[in-house]
N, C-alpha and C positions, 0 to 999 in steps of 0.2 A: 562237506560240500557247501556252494552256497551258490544262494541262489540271485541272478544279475537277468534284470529284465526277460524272465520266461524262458532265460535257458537256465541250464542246470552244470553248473561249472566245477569240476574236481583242482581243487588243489594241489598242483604237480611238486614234488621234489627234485629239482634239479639232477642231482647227482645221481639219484636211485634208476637202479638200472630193474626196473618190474615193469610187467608185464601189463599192458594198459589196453582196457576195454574201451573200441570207440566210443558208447554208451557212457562211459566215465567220461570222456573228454567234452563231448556236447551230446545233450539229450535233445534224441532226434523229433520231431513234430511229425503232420500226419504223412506228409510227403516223403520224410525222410530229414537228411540233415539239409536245410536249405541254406539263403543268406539271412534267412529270416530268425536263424539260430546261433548260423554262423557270426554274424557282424557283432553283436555284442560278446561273444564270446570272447571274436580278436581285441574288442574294445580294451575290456579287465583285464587282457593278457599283457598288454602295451602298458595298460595305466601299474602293471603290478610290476613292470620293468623283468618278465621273463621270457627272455627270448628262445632259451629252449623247446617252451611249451607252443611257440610260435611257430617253430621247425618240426616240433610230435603234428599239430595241426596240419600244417600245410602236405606233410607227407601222409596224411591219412586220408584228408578231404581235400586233396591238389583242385580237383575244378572248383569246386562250393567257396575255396582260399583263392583263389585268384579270382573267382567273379565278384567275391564279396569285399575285394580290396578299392574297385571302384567307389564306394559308398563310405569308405572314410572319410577322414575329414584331414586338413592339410597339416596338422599338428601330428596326428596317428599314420599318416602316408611317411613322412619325416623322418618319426621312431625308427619307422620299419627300412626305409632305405639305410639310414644310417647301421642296424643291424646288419643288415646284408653289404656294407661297407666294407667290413674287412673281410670278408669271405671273398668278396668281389678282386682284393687286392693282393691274398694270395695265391690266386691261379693264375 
């Protein structure tokens, strides 16, 4: 694991199809998982070029993933459209 501004970030493997503890994916604070956990979390995920772990994310913590997308920044808004680009283009 390592650790990226106060959250506590697992290391995904793309391909491996195991079994993931939300606790692995971001460790929660006292609230819970906020944006306060969330946002750097999505940062290192964009900056590591894995979009998978962008999709494990978003389907785990859908509201905390979408309210914490406001507070990007237009570089990391960007990545992420483009990701959802071609998903976009085959339906």
């Amino acid at each position: 694991m390592q650790e990226i501004a106060g959250a506590e970030v697992l290391q995904l493997n793309a391909g491996a199809a195991t079994e993931i503890n939300e606790n692995d994916l971001v460790k929660p604070g006292k609230k819970g998982v906020t944006n306060a956990q969330m946002i750097p979390v999505i940062i290192a995920t964009i900056d590591a070029d894995d979009p998978a772990k962008l999709i494990l994310l978003k389907k785990t913590f859908p509201q905390v993933y979408a309210s914490s997308l406001k507070y990007l920044g237009k570089e990391h808004k960007a990545k992420i459209e483009a990701y959802n680009a071609p998903a976009a283009a085959q339906a």
